[in-house]
SEZADO-88385 format. One record per residue (C-alpha): x, y, z. Coordinates in pm, whole numbers, padded with zeros to 5 digits, always signed. Example, Ala and Ser with C-alpha at 12.3 -4.5 7.8 and 13.67 -1.06 7.14 Angstrom:
residues 2
+01230-00450+00780+01367-00106+00714
//
This chain:
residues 336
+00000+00000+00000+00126+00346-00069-00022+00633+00121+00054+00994+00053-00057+01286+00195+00159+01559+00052+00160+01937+00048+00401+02142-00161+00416+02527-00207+00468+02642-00541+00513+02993-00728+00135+02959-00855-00040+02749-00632-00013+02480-00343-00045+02139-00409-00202+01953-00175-00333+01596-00193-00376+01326+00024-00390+00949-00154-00404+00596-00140-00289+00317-00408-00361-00023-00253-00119-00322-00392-00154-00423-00766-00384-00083-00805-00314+00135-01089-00383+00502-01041-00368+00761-01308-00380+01133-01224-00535+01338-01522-00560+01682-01558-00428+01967-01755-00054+02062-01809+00107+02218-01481-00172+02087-01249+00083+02000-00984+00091+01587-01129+00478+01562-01150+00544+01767-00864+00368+01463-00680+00517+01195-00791+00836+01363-00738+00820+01444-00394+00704+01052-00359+01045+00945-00550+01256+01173-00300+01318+01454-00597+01151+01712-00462+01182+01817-00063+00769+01912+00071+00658+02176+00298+00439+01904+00444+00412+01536+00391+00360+01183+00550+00478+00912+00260+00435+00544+00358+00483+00254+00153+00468-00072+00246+00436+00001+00606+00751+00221+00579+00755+00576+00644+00942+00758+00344+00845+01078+00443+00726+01263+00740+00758+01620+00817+00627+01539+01211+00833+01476+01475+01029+01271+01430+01102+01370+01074+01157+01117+00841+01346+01203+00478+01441+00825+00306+01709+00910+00026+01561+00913-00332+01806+00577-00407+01681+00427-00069+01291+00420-00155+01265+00120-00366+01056+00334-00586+01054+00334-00988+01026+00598-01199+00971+00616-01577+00984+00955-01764+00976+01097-02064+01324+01065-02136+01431+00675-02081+01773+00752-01906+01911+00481-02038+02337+00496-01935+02440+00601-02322+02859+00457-02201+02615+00094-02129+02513-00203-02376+02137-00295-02348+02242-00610-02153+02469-00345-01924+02166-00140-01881+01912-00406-01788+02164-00584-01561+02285-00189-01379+01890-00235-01208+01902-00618-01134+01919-00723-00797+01987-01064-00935+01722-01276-00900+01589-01257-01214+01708-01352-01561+01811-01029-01799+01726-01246-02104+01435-01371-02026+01333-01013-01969+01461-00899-02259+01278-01126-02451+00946-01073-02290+01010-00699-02348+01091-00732-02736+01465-00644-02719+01658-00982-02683+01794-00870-02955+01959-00566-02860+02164-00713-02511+02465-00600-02713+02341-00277-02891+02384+00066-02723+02116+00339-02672+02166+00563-02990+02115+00283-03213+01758+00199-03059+01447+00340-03138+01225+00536-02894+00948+00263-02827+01323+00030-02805+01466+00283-02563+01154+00274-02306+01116-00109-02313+01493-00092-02178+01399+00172-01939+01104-00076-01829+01306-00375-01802+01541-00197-01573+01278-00099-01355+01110-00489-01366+01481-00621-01298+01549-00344-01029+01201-00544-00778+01088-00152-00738+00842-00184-00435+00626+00120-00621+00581+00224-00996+00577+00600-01094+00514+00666-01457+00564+01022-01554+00429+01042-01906+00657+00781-02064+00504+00726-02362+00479+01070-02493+00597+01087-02855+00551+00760-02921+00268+00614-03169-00012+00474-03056+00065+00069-03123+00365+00112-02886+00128+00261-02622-00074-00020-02626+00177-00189-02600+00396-00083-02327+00061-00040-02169-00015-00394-02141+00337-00452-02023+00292-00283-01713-00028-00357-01708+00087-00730-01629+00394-00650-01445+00223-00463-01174-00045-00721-01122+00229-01008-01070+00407-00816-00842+00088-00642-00694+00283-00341-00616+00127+00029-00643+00156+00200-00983+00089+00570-01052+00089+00715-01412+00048+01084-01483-00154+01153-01826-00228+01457-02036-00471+01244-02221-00780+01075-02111-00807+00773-02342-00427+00707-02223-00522+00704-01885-00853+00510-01943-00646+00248-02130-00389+00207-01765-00602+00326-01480-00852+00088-01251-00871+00405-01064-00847+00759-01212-00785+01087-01023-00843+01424-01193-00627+01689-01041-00647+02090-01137-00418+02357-01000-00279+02166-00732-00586+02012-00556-00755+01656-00645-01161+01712-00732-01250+01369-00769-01118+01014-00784-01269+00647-00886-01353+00437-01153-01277+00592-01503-01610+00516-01609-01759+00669-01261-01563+01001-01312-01641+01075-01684-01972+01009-01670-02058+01087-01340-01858+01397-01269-01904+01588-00906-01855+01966-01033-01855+02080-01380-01470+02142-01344-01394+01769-01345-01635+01760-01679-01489+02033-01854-01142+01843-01831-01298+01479-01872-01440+01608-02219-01781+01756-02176-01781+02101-02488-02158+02245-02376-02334+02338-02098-02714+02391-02204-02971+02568-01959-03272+02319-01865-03552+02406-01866-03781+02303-01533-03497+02301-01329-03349+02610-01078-03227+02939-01264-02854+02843-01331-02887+02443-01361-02706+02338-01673-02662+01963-01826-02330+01869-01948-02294+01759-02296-02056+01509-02417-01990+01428-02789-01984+01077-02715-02333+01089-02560-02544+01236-02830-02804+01053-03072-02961+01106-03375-03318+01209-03290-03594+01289-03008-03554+01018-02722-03733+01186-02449-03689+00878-02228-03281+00860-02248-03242+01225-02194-03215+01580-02295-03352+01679-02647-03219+01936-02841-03353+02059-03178-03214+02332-03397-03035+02379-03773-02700+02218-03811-02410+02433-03858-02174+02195-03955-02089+01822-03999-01716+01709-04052-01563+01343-04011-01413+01235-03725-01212+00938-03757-01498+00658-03829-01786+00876-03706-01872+01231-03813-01874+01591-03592-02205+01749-03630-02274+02063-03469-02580+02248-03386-02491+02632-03353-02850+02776-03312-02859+03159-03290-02830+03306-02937-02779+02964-02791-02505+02775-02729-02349+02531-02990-02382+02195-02923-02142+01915-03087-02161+01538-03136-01991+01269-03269-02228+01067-03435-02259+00731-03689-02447+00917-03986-02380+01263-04122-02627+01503-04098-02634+01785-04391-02549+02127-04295-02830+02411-04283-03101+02091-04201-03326+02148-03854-03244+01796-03688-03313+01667-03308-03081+01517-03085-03046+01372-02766-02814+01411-02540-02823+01090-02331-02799+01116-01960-02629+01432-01882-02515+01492-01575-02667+01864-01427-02473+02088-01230-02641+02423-01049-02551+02751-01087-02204+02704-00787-02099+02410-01061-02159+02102-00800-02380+01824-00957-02706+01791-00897-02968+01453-00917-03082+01378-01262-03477+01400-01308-03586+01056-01303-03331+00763-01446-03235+00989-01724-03314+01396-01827-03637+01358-01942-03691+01708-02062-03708+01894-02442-03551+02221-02506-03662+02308-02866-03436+02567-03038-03555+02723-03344-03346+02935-03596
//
């Protein structure tokens, strides 16, 4: 079990968050660029020095800024780090490399080859590719029996089969050796594909944590929806002054479906593909535009309904609010 509960003054903002990753758990904090992600894990890895902190893992205080204070050295945590940058030793083979984090009970080899590089032990780092480089940089951490697993955007740069990839390596490394893992992701789909458990932090403070599908669809405030991917906020009609659903291009039909949720009518302003599906957006005048990603396209300058399926409602302070009945059954006709 890791257990953080760390505070850490910055130019901007505090950061303050208290956490827990239980053994074999894989956390990923998501949120926007200079949230106050990194600076987390790297007070956990011993990089960074907080204003205020207790850090257990394992049973093991790491950290504590009480009396007595506790401060383990960075290279006496037992905790693994992946970046950006592999740091691979560029003077080192692969084999060198792999073997420089081995506490020798396991085979380099065999890792290797479970990796995809057995055929590099003897190449050096500027001959291997960048999806090459961070399998090394993962085997080293594997070999090195971390007791926790930091991963600080590692994959950045890197197309999206090796993601998948690399993802499903740690995937399975951190359930066999049901340690703690954290990951730190600018995207959402990245952090969906890792995460059992996903956190979304903003400026320093953590708004809501649980299961990926929990958080996006279910957010708390309309902060934690505007990062998760909700584009609109529509006034509903029935509800308090202020109350606004949350629409999400992935929740929107084709058509009036009262009984799944919100129905919105008005002329389409544009329709554009989107990978397999197409973006249609309805832009009425004095409203606001509404987009969804949807099977069919729908021709522009056409009056079409859609539903926006079970959106969550926040009130006029941005904290959620209970849906009317199972899902929004209300109509808000807009007419050019």
């Amino acid at each position: 079990m890791l257990e953080a509960d760390v505070e850490v003054d910055r130019r901007d903002f505090a950061v303050r968050v208290r956490l827990t990753v239980a053994p074999g758990e894989r956390l990923a904090l998501f949120g926007p660029s200079g949230a106050g992600k990194t600076t987390l894990l790297e007070v956990i890895a011993g990089l960074v020095a907080p204003a205020r902190a207790r850090i257990v893992l394992g049973g093991r205080v790491l950290v504590s800024t009480q009396r007595p204070a506790v401060a383990v050295p960075a290279w006496r945590r037992r905790v693994g780090l992946l970046r950006q940058d592999p740091g691979l030793f560029p003077h080192l083979s692969v084999r060198a490399n792999l073997r420089y984090g081995s506490d020798g009970t396991d085979d380099v080899a065999q890792v290797a080859e479970a990796l995809g590089v057995g055929s590099l032990l003897d190449a050096m780092p500027a001959r291997l590719s960048g999806g090459q480089a961070h399998r090394v940089a993962l085997g080293r951490l594997l070999l090195s029996r971390c007791a926790a697993l930091l991963l600080d955007e590692p994959y950045t740069g890197l197309d999206g089969g090796l993601r998948r990839g690399l993802t499903d390596l740690v995937t399975g490394f951190v359930e066999q050796r049901a340690i703690p893992a954290i990951l730190v992701a600018h995207e959402l789909a990245e952090a969906q594909a890792f995460a059992d458990r996903l956190a979304v932090i903003d400026a320093g403070l953590l708004l809501q944590d649980g299961p990926p599908g929990d958080v996006v669809l279910r957010p708390a405030i309309r902060r934690v929806a505007e990062l998760v991917g909700y584009t609109a906020f529509v006034p509903v009609p029935g509800m308090p002054a202020g109350t606004v659903a949350g629409v999400h291009p992935d929740r929107v039909l084709t058509g009036a479906h009262p009984d799944r949720g919100l129905v919105l009518t008005g002329p389409v302003r544009s329709c554009r593909p989107s990978g397999a599906l197409w973006e249609v957006t309805v832009e009425p005048p004095g409203g606001v535009p509404v987009t969804g990603r949807l099977g069919e396209p729908v021709p522009a300058g056409q009056s079409a309904a859609f539903t926006v399926v079970a959106p969550p409602m926040f009130d006029a302070a941005g904290v959620a609010v209970p849906a009317v009945g199972p899902a929004p059954a209300v109509r808000r006709e807009v007419r050019s």
